[in-house]
C-alpha positions in Angstrom: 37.2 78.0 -147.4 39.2 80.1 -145.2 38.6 79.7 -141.2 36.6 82.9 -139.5 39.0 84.4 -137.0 37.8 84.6 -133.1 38.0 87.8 -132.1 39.4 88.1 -128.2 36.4 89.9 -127.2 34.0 87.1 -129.1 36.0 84.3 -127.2 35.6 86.3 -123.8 31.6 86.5 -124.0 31.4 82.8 -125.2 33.4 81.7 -122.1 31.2 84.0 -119.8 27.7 82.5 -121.6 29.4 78.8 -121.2 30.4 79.6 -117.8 26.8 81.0 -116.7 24.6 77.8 -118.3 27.4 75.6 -116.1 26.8 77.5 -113.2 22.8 77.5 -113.4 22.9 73.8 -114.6 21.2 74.4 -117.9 23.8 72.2 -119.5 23.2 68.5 -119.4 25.9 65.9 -118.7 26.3 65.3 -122.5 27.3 68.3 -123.3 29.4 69.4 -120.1 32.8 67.8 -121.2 32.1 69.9 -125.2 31.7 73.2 -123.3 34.6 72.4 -120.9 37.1 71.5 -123.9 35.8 74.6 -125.8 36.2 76.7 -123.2 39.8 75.7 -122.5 40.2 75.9 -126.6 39.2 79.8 -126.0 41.0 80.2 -122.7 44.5 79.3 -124.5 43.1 81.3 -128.0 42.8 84.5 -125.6 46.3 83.8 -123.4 48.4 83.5 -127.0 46.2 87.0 -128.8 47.6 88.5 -125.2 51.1 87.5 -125.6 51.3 88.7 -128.8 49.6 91.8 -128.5 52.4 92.3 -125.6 55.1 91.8 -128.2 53.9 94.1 -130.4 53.3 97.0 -127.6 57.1 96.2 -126.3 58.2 96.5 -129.7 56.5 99.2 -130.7 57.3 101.2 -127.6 61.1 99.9 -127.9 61.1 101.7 -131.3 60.0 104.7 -130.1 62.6 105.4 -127.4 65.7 107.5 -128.4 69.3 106.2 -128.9 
């Protein structure tokens, strides 16, 4: 069975909902390290779909310039 992609925008929203329940203290102390290891799973997901978005805009725009 083939893993289900996280789309940068789906990581984004679960970081802000995991990010609001931490800050109104809905999440108990069982669960606070799960959310804070998820969160940095997402955080270094979205940093590495950034850099290579990047790449592919630089190369992209490096083929379109003249010679």
């Amino acid at each position: 069975m083939a893993k289900q992609q996280i789309t940068y925008n789906d990581a984004i929203a679960e970081i802000e909902d995991i990010i609001a329940r931490i800050e109104n203290e809905e999440l108990d102390v069982d669960d606070m390290a799960q959310k804070v290891k998820r969160v940095s799973f997402l955080l270094n997901l979205c940093r590495e779909k950034l850099k290579t978005t990047e790449a592919e805009v630089e190369k992209i725009l490096k083929e379109m310039e003249p010679e």
